[in-house]
C-alpha positions as CSV (number, residue, x, y, z in Angstrom):
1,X,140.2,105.6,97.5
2,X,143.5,106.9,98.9
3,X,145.0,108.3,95.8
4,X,141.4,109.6,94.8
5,X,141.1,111.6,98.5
6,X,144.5,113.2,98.5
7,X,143.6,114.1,94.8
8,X,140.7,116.0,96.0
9,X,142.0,117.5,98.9
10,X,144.8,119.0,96.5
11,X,142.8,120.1,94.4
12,X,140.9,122.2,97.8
13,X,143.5,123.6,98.9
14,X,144.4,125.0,95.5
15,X,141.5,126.9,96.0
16,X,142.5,128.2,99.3
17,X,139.7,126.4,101.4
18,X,139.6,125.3,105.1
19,X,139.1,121.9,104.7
20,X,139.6,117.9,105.4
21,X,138.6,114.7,103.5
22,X,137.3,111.8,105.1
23,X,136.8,108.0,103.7
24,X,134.7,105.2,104.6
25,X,135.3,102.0,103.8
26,X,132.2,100.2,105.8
27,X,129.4,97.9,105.5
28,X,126.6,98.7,103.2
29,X,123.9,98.3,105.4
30,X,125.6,101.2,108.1
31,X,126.3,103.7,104.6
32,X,123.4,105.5,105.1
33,X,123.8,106.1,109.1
34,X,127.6,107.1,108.2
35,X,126.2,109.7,105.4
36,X,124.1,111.0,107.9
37,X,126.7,111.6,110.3
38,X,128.2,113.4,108.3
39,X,125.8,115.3,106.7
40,X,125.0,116.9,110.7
41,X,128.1,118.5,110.7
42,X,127.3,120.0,107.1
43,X,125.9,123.0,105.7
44,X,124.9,121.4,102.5
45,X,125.9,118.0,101.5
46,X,126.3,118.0,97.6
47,X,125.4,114.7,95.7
48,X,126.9,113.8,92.2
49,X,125.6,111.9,89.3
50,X,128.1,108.7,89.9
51,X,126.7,108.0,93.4
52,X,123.0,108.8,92.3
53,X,123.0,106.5,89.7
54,X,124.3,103.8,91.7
55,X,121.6,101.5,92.8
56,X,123.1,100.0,95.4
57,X,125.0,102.7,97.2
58,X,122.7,105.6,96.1
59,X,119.4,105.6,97.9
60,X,120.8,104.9,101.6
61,X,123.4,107.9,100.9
62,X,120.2,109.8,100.0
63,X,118.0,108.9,102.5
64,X,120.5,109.2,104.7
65,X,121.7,112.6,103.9
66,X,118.0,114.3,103.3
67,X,115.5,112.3,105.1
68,X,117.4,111.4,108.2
69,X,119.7,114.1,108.8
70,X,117.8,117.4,108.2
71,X,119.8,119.3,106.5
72,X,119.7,120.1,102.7
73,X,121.0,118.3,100.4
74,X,121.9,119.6,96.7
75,X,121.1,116.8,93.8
76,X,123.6,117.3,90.7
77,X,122.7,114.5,88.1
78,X,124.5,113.9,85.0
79,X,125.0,117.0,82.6
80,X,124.2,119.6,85.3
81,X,126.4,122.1,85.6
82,X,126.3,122.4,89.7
83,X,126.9,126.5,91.5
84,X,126.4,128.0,94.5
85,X,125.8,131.2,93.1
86,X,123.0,130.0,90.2
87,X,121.7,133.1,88.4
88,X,118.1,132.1,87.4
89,X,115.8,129.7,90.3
90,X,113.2,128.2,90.2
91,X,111.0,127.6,93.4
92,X,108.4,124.4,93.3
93,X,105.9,125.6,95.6
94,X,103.1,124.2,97.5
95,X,102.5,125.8,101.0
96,X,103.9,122.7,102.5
97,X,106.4,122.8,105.5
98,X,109.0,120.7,103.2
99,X,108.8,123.7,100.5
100,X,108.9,126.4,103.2
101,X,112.0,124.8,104.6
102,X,114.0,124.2,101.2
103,X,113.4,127.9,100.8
104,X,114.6,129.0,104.6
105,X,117.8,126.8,103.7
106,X,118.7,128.3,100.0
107,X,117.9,131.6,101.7
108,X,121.3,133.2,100.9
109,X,121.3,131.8,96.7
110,X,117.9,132.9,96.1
111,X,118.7,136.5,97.8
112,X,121.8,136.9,95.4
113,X,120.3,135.1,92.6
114,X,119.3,137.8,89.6
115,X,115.7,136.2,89.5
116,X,113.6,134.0,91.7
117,X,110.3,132.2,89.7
118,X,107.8,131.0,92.2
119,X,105.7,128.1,90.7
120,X,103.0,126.6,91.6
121,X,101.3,123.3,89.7
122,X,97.4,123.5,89.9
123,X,97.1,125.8,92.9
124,X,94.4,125.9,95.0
125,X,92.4,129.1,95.8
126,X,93.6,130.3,99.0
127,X,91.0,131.1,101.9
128,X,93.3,133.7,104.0
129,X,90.4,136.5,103.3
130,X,92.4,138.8,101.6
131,X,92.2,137.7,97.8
132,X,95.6,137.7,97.5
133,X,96.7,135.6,94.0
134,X,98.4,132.2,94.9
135,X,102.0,132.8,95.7
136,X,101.9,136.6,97.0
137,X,102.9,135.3,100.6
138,X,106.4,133.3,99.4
139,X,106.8,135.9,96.7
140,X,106.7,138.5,99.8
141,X,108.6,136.9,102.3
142,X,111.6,136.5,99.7
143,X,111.2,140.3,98.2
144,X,111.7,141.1,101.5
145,X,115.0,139.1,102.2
146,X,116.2,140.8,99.0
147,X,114.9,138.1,96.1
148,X,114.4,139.5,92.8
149,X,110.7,137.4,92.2
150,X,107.8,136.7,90.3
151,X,105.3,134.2,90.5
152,X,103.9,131.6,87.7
153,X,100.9,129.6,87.9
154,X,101.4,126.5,85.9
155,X,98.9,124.0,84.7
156,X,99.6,120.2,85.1
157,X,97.4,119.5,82.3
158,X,97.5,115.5,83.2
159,X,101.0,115.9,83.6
160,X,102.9,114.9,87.5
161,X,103.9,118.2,89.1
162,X,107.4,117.3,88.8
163,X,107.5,116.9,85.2
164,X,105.4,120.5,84.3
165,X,108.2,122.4,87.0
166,X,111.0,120.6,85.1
167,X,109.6,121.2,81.8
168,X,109.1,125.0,83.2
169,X,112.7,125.2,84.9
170,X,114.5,124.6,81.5
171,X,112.0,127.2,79.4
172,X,113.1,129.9,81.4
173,X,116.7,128.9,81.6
174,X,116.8,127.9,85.7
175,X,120.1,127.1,86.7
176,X,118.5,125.8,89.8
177,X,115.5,123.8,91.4
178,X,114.1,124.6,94.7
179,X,111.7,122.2,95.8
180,X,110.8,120.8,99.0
181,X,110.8,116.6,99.6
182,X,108.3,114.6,100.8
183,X,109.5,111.2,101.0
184,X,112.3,109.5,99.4
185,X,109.4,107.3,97.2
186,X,107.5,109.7,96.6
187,X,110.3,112.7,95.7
188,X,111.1,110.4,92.9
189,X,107.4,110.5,91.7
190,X,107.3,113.7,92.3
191,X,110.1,115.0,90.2
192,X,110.5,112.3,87.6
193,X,106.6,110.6,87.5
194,X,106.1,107.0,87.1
195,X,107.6,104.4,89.1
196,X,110.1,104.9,91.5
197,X,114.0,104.8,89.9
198,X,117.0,106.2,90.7
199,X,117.7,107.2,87.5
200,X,118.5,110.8,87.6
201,X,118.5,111.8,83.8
202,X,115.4,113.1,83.3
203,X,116.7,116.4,84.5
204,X,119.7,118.0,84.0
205,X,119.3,120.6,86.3
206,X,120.7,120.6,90.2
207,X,117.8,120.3,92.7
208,X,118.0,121.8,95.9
209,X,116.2,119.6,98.4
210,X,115.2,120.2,101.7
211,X,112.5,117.9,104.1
């Protein structure tokens, strides 16, 4: 752990970033608290494929991170090629407070971003009044904040939500997932379908995650 920590912190500084690395060596029943703690005091706390496919150490630094903390948390499973500055997004959107705050929090990447997609899985007619098409209020609450966007109405066709926005992510060459999370159980059925796993390859793309 020691010779791994001053590796990374080289390797930071190379890069001319304010910064410090901490290590934990503590009981797995506190990990998730201690991930939590630190994830307070973090813009974004950015999760890789070795510690997501760990069953064991994976789900409390999870939980811990995303549903306990607040803050936004940025999933980067095996294959995915993680950025901060991802040139085509996809937003999985719903109308639900979760997916209106995963959107506040990647605020800044979908602004710079060359094109934001809005999708929505099965939509439901909305009964505002105005007959505007499903969509038009994110789509113009992000124009506004500078988003390049447009809007896609997708059709689950039997399919889980999670598995038609995946599917639709990597046909129009997304180098990101915005999506809002519901529950650690039922994110994993959300994204992935079927029973609950964490087993993060069925998608190579980063998800950005916010609850």
């Amino acid at each position: 752990m020691e010779r791994r920590s001053a590796d990374i912190l080289k390797r930071l500084k190379a890069m001319s970033l304010s910064c410090d690395v901490d290590t934990d060596y503590c009981d797995p029943a506190s990990l998730g608290e201690v991930a939590r703690q630190r994830a307070l005091c973090a813009d974004l706390t950015i999760v890789g494929a070795d510690l997501l496919n760990d069953e064991t150490l994976g789900p409390p630094v999870v939980n811990g991170c995303l549903f306990d903390s607040g803050k936004p948390v940025l999933i980067v499973p095996k294959g995915a090629k993680a950025t901060l500055s991802p040139r085509r997004v996809l937003v999985g959107w719903d109308s639900r407070v979760e997916a209106s705050r995963a959107v506040r929090e990647a605020l800044s990447l979908l602004s710079a971003a060359e094109e934001v997609c809005v999708a929505m899985v099965d939509p439901k007619a909305q009964n505002n009044g105005k007959g505007a098409q499903s969509g038009a209020d994110i789509a113009a609450y992000l124009t506004r904040h500078g988003a390049r966007v447009s809007v896609d109405l997708l059709k689950s066709a039997g399919k889980s939500a999670g598995t038609v926005l995946t599917q639709h992510a990597n046909d129009i060459c997304a180098d990101m997932i915005v999506m809002g999370a519901y529950g650690s159980r039922r994110l994993r059925e959300r994204i992935f379908g079927g029973p609950p796993s964490w087993s993060f390859e069925k998608t190579t793309l980063p998800l950005f995650l916010a609850r």
